[in-house]
KEFI-85638 format. One line per field, with one value per residue: x, y, z of N, C-alpha, C, O in turn; residue in three letters. Coordinates in steps of 0.02 Angstrom, whole numbers. Layout:
// KEFI-85638
npx <- X_... $
npy <- Y_... $
npz <- Z_... $
capx <- X_... $
capy <- Y_... $
capz <- Z_... $
cpx <- X_... $
cpy <- Y_... $
cpz <- Z_... $
opx <- X_... $
opy <- Y_... $
opz <- Z_... $
residuo <- Ala_... $
This chain:
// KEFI-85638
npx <- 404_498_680_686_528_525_613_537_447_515_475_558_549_537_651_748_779_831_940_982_1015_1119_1218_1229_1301_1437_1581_1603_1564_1567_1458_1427_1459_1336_1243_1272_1248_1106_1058_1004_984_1102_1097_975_1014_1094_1008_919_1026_1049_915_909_1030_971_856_947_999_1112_1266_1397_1588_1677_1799_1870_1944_1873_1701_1632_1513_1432_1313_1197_1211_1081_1044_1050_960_835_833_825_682_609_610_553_426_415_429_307_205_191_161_23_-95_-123_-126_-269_-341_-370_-429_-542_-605_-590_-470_-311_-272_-215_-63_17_174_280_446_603_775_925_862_735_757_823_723_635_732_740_594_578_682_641_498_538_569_675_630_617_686_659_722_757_923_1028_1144_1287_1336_1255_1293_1288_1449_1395_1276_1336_1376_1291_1222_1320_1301_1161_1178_1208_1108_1001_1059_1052_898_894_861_860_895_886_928_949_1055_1155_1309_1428_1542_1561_1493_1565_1628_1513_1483_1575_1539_1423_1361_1409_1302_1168_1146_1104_1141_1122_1189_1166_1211_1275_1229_1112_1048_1015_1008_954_893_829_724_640_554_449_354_234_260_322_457_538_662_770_927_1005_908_892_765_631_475_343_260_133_50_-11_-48_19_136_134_129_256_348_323_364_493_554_514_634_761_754_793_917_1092_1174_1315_1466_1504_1569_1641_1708_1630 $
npy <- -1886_-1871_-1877_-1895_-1932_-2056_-2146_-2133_-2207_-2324_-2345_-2252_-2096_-1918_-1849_-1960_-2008_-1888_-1889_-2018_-1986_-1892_-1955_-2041_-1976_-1969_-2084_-2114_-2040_-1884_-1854_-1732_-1672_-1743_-1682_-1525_-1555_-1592_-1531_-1530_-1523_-1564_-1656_-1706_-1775_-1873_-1943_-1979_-2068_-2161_-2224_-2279_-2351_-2467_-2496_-2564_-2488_-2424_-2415_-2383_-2352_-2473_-2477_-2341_-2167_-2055_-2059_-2114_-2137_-2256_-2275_-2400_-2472_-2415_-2512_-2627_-2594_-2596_-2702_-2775_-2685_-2754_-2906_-2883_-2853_-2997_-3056_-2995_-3040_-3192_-3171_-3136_-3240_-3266_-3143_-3102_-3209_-3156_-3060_-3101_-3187_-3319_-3458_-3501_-3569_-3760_-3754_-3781_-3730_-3671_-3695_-3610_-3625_-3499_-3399_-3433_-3519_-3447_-3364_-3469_-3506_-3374_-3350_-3471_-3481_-3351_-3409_-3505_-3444_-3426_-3577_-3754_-3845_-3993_-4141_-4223_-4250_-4232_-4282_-4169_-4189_-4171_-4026_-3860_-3763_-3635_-3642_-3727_-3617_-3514_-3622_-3593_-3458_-3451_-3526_-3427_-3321_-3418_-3435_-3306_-3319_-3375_-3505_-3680_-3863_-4012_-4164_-4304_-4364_-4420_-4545_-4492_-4432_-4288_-4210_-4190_-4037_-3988_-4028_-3983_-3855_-3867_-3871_-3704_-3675_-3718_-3853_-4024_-4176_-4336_-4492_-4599_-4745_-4746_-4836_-4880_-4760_-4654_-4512_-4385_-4283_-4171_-4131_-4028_-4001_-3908_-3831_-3816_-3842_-3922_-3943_-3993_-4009_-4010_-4034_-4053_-4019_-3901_-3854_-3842_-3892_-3831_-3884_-3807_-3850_-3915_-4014_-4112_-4091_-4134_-4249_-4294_-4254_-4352_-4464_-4430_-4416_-4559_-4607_-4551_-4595_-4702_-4713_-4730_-4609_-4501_-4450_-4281_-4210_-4338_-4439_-4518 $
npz <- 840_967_1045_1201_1197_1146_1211_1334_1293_1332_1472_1556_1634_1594_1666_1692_1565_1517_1586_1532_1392_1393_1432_1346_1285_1309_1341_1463_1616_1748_1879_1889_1751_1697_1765_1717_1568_1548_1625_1758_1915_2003_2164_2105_2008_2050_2119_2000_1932_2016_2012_1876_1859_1969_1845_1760_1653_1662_1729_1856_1845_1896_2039_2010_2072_2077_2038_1904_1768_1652_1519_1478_1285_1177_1122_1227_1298_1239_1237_1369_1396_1319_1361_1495_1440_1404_1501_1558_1454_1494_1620_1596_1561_1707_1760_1706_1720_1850_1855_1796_1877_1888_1901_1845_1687_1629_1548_1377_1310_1176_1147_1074_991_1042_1069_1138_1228_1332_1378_1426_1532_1602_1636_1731_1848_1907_1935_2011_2132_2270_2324_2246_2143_2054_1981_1799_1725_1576_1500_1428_1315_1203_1187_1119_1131_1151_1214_1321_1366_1404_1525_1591_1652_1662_1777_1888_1892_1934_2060_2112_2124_2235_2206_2228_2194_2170_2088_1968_1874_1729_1750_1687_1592_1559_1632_1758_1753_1804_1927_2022_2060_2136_2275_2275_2196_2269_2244_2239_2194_2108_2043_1898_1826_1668_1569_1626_1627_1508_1470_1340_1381_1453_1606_1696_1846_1920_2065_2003_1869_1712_1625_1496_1404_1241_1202_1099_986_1038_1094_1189_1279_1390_1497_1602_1728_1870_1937_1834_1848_2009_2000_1925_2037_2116_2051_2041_2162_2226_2139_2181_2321_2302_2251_2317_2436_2372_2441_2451_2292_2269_2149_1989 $
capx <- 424_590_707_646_477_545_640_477_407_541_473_592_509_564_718_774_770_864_1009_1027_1028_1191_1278_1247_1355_1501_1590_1590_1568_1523_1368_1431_1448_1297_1201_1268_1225_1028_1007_948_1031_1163_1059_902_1059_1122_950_902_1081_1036_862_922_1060_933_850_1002_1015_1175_1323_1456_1659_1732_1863_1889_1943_1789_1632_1604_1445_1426_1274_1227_1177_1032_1008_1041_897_767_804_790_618_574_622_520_390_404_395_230_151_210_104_-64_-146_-150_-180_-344_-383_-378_-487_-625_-609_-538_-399_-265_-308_-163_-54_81_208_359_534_636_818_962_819_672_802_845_660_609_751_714_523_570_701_592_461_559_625_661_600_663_666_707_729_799_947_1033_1219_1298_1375_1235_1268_1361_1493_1351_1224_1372_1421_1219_1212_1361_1272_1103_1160_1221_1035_968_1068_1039_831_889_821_869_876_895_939_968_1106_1184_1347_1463_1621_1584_1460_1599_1647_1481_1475_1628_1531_1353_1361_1393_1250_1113_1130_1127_1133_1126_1199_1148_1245_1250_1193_1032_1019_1087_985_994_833_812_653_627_504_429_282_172_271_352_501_580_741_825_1005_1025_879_861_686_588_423_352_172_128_-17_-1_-56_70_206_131_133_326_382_337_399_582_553_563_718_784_754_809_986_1125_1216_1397_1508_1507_1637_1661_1704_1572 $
capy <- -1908_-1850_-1947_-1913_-1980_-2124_-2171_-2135_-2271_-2394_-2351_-2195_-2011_-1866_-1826_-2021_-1996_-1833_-1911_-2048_-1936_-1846_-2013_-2070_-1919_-1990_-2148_-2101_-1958_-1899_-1855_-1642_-1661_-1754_-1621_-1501_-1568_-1633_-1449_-1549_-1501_-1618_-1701_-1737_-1811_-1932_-1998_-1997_-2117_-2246_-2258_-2308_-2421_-2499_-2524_-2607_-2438_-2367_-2447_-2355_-2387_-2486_-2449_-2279_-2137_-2021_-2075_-2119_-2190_-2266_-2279_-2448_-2466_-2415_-2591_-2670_-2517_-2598_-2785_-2756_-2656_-2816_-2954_-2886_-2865_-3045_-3087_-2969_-3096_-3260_-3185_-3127_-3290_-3260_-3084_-3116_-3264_-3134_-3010_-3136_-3214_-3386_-3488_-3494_-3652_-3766_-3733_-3813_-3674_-3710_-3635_-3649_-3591_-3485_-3347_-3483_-3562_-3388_-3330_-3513_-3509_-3336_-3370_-3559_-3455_-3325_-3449_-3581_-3414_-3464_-3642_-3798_-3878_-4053_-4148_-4291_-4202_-4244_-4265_-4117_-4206_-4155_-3964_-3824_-3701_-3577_-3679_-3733_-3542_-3510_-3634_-3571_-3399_-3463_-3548_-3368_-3305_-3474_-3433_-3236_-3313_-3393_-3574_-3738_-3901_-4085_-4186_-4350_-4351_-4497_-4557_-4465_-4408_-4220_-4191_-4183_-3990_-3952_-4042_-3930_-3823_-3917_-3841_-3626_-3665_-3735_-3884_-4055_-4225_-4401_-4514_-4658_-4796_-4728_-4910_-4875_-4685_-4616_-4467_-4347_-4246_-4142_-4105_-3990_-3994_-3851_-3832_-3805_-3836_-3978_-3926_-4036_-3994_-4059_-3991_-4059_-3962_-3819_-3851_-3850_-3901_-3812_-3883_-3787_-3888_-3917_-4095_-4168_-4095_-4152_-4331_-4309_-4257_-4409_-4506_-4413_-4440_-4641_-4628_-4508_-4618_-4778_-4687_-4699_-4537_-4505_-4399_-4217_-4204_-4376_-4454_-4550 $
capz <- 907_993_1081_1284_1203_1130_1270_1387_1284_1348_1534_1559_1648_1565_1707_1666_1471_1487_1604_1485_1334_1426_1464_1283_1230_1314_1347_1532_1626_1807_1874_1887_1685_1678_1794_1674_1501_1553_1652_1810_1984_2046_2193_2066_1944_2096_2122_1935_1909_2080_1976_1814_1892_1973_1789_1735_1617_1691_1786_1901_1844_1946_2054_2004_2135_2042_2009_1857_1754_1582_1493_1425_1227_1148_1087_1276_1336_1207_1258_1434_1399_1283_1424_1531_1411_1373_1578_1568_1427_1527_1672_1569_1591_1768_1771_1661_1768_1940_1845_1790_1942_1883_1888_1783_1643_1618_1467_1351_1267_1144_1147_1015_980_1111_1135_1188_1295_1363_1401_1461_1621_1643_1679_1777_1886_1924_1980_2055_2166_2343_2311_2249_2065_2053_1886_1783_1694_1529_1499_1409_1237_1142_1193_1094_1156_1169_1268_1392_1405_1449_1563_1672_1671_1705_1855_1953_1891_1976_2118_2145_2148_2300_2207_2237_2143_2147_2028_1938_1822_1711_1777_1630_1613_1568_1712_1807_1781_1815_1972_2044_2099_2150_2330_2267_2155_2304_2173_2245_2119_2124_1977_1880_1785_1607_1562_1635_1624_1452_1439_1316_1365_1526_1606_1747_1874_1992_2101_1949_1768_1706_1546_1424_1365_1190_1211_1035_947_1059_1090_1265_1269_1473_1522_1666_1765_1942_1948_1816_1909_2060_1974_1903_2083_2152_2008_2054_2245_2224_2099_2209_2371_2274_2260_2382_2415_2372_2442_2392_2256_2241_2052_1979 $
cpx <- 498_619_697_586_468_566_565_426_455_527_499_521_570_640_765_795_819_936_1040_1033_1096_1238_1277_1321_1433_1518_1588_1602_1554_1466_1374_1428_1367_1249_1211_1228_1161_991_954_1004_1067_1103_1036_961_1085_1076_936_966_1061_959_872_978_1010_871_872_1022_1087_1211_1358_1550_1679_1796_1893_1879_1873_1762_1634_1556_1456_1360_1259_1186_1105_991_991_977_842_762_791_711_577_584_573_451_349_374_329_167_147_143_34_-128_-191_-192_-265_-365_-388_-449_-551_-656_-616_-491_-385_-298_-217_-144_12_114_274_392_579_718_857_912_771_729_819_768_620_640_735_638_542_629_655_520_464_607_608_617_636_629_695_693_758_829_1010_1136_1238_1333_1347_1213_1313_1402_1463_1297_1261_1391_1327_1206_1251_1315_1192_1120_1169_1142_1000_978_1035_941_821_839_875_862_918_889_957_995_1127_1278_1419_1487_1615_1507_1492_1620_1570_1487_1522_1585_1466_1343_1349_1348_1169_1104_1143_1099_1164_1145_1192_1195_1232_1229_1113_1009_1060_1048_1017_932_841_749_675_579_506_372_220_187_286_387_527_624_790_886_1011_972_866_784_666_505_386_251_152_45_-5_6_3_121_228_164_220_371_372_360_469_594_569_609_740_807_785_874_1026_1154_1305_1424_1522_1577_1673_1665_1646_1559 $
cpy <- -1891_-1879_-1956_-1943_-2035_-2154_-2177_-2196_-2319_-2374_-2284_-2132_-1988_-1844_-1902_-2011_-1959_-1842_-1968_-2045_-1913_-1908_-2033_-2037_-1951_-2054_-2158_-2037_-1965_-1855_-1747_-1636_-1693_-1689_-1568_-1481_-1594_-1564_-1499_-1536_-1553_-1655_-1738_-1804_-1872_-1980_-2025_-2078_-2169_-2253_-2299_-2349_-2454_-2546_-2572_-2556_-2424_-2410_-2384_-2387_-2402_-2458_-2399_-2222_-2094_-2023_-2078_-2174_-2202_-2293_-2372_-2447_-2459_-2493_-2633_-2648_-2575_-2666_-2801_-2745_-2746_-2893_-2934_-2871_-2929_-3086_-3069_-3025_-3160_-3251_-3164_-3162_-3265_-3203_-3078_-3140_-3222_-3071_-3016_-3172_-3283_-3400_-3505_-3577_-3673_-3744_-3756_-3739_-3708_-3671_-3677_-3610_-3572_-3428_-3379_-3493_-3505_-3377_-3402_-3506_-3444_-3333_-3421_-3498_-3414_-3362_-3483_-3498_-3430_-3524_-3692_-3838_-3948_-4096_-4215_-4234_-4239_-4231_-4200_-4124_-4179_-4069_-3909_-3805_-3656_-3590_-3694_-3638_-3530_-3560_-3622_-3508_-3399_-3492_-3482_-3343_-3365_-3458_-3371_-3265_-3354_-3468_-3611_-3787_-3965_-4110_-4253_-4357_-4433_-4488_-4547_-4389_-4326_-4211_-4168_-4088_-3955_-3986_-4027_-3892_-3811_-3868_-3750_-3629_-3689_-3819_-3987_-4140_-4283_-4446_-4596_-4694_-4772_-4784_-4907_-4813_-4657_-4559_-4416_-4288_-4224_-4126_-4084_-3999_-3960_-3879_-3836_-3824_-3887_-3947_-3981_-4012_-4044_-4011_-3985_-4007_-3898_-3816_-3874_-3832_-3881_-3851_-3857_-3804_-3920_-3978_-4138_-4140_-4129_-4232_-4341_-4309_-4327_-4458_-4507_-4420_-4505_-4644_-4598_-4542_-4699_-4782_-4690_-4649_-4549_-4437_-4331_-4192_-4260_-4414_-4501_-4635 $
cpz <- 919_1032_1165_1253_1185_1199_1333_1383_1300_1448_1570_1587_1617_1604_1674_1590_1470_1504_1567_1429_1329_1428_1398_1254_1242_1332_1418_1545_1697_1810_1886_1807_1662_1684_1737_1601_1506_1592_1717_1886_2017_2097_2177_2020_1981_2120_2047_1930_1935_2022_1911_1825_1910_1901_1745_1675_1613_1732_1808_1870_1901_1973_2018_2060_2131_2008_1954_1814_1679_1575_1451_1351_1222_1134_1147_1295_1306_1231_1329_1435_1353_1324_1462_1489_1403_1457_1593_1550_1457_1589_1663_1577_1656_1788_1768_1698_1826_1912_1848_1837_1934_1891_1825_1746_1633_1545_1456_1318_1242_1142_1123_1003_1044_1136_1154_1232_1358_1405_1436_1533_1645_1683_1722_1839_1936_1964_2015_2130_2240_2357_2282_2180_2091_1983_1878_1725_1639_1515_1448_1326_1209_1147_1161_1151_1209_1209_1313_1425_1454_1492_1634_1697_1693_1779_1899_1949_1945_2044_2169_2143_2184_2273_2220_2208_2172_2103_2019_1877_1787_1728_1704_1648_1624_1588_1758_1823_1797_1906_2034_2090_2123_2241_2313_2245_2198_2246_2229_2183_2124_2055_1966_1828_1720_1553_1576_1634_1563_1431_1404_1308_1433_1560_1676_1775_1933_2013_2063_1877_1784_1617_1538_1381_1312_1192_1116_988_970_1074_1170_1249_1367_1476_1594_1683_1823_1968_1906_1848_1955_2068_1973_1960_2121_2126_2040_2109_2267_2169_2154_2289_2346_2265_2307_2376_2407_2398_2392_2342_2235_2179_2070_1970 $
opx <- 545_584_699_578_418_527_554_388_435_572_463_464_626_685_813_856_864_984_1101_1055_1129_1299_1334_1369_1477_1469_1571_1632_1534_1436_1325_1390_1339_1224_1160_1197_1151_932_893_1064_1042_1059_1043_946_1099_1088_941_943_1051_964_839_972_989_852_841_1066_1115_1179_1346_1565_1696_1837_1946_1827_1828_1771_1644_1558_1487_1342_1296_1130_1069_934_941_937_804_709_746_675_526_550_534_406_288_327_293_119_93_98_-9_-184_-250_-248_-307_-412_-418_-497_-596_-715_-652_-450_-418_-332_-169_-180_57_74_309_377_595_712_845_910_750_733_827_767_573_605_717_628_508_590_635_496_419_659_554_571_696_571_738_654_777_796_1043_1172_1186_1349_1380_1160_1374_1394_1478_1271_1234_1409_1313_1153_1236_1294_1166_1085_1135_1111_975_933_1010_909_766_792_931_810_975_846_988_958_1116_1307_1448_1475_1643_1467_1467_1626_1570_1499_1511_1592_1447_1298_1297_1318_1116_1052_1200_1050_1223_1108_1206_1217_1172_1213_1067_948_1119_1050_1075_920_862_713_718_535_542_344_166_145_279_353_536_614_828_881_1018_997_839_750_692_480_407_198_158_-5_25_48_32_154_285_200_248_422_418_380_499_654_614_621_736_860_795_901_1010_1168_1343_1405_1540_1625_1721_1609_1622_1502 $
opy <- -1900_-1917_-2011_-1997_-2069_-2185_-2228_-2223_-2374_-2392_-2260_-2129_-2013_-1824_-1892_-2011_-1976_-1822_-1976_-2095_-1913_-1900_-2047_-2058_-1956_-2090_-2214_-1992_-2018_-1828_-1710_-1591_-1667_-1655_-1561_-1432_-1630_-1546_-1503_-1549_-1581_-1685_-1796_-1862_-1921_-2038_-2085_-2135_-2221_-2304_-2350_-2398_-2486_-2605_-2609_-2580_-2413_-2444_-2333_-2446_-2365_-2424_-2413_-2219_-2099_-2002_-2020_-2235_-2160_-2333_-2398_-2422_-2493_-2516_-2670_-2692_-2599_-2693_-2840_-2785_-2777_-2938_-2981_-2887_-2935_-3123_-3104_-3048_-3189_-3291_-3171_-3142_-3251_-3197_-3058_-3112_-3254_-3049_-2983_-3188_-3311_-3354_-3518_-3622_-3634_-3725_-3757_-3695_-3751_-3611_-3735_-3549_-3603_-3408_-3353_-3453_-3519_-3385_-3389_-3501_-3441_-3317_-3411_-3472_-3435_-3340_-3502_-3507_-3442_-3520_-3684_-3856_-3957_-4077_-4254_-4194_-4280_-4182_-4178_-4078_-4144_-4043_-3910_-3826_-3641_-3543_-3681_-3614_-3536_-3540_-3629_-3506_-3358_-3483_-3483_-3345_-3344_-3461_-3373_-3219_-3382_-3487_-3587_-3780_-3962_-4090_-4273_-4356_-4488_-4434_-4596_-4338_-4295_-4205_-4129_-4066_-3893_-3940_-4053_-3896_-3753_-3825_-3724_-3579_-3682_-3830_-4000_-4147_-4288_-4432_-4642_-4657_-4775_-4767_-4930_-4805_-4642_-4550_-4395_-4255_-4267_-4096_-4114_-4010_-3969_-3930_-3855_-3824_-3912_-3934_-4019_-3998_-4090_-3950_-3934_-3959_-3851_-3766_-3921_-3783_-3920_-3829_-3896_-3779_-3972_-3997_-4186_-4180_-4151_-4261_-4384_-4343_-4352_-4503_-4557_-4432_-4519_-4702_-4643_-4526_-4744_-4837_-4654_-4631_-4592_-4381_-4324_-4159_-4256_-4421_-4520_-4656 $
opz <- 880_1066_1192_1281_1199_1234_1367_1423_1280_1486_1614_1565_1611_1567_1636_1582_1431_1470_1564_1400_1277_1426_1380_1221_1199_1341_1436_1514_1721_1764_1890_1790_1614_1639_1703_1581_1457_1593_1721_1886_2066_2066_2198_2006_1948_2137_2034_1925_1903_1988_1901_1789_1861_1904_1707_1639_1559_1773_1776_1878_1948_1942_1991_2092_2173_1950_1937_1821_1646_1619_1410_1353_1259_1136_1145_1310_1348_1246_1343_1465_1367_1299_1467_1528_1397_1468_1628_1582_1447_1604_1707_1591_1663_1813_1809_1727_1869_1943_1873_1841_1975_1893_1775_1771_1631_1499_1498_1303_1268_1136_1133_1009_1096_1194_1206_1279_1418_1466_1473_1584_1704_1742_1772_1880_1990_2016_2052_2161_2266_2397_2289_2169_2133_1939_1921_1692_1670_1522_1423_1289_1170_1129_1174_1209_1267_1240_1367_1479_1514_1516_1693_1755_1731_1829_1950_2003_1998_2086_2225_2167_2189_2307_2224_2175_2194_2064_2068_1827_1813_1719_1680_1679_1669_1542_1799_1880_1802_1945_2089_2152_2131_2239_2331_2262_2168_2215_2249_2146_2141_2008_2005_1783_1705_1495_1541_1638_1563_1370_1414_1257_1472_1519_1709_1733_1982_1993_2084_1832_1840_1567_1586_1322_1326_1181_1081_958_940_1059_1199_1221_1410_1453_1641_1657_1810_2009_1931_1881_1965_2109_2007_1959_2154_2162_2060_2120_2306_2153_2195_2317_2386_2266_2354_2319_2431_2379_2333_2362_2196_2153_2123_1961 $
residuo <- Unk_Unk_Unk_Unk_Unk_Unk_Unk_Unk_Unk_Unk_Unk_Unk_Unk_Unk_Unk_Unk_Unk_Unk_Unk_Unk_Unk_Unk_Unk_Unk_Unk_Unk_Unk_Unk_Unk_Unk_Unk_Unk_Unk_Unk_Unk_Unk_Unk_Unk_Unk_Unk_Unk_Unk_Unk_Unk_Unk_Unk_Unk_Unk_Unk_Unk_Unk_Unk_Unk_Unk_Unk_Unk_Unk_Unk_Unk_Unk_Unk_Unk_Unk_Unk_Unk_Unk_Unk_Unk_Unk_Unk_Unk_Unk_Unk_Unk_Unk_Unk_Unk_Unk_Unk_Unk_Unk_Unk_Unk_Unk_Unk_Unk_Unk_Unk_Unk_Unk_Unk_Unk_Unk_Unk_Unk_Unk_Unk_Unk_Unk_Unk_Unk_Unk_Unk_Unk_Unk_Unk_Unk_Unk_Unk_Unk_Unk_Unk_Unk_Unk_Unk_Unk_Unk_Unk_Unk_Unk_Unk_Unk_Unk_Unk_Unk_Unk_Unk_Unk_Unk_Unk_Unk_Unk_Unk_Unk_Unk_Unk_Unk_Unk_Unk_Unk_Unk_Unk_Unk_Unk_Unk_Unk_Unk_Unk_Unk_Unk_Unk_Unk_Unk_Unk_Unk_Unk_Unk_Unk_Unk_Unk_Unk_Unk_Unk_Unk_Unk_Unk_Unk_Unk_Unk_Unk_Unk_Unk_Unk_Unk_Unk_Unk_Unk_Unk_Unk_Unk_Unk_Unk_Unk_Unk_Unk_Unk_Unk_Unk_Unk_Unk_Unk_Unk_Unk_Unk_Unk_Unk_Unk_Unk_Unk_Unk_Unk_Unk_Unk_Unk_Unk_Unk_Unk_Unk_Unk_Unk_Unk_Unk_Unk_Unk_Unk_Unk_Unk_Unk_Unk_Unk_Unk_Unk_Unk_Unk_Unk_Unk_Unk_Unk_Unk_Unk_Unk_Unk_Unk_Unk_Unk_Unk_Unk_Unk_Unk_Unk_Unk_Unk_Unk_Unk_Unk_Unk_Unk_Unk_Unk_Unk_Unk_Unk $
């Protein structure tokens, strides 16, 4: 196997493969050296690039007067192709279920570690897109470094799928820099006496799942079944209505 047919197995046509063959070679380049070194005609090389940007393959340098593209790693190429791989198996159930001409069956799944945690919000984003999560949500003590850095960067993902979220939070201290910026994020959140709310577990609820989040072990437990959701939203509807509101931005 040679490396356009390798690459063809991460999704890649043969013109794709060969322009990011050429961009490997250098640390950047523009798209007349690319055309060059891949032997494909300038035009074909300016569509080939917008396609594999679009992939998330290839970026553009910023603010530079001419054009130029960089290639991203080999290693980013394969986890990309394996992310969406992993979004393929998430939706198999269903597929199956449209073929045989059933519905989907409910189902429990576990996620364990920073890549479960990774591949759980990317599926709950993705589904909650242009829609509205709402939750009982878990103070942040029992979270590393590396779980606070993933949760800043899950929220712009949350945001770019145009979701939404309510929330019930416990009334603690470091909540507060998340709640900065509760409005850019579609994010709004109601807080409880940490006397009577001291969670240290999160659970999510959409239109159809229901997650469970241990900050402390890394572990999310997702049951996606339509009815206990249905059940947990109305659970969070009278806390939620049993709340008065505070002022946006106001301390706790």
């Amino acid at each position: 196997m040679n490396l356009v047919e390798a690459l063809r197995n991460l999704g890649l046509n043969e013109k794709e493969a060969k322009v990011y063959l050429a961009l490997l070679k250098k640390n950047r380049c523009s798209a007349y050296w690319i055309a060059e070194e891949s032997g494909l005609k300038k035009p074909t090389t300016y569509v080939i690039l917008d396609d594999l940007i679009k992939k998330g393959l290839v970026y553009k340098v910023p603010r530079e007067k001419k054009q130029h593209f960089v290639a991203k790693s080999p290693k980013e190429a394969l986890a990309l192709a394996e992310e969406k791989l992993a979004l393929t198996k998430e939706m198999l159930p269903e597929l199956l279920a449209l073929s045989e001409g059933e519905k989907p069956k409910p189902k429990t799944l576990f996620f364990e570690g920073m890549s479960g945690v990774r591949e759980n919000f990317r599926w709950q984003n993705r589904r909650a897109q242009n829609k509205e999560v709402v939750g009982f949500y878990a103070h942040s003590g029992d979270a590393s470094a590396e779980l606070i850095d993933f949760f800043l960067e899950n929220m712009e993902d949350f945001k770019k799928n145009d979701c939404h979220l309510r929330g019930i939070v416990p009334d603690h201290q470091n909540i507060k820099r998340f709640r900065e910026s509760d409005v850019k994020y579609n994010r709004q959140l109601k807080t409880i006496p940490i006397d009577e709310y001291s969670a240290s577990i999160s659970i999510d609820i959409g239109e159809d799942f229901v997650s469970f989040f241990s900050f402390k072990d890394l572990q999310i437990t997702r049951i996606e079944n339509k009815d206990i959701a249905t059940t947990m939203r109305q659970i969070f509807e009278m806390v939620w209505k049993s709340r008065p509101e505070k002022p946006q931005g106001a301390d706790f």
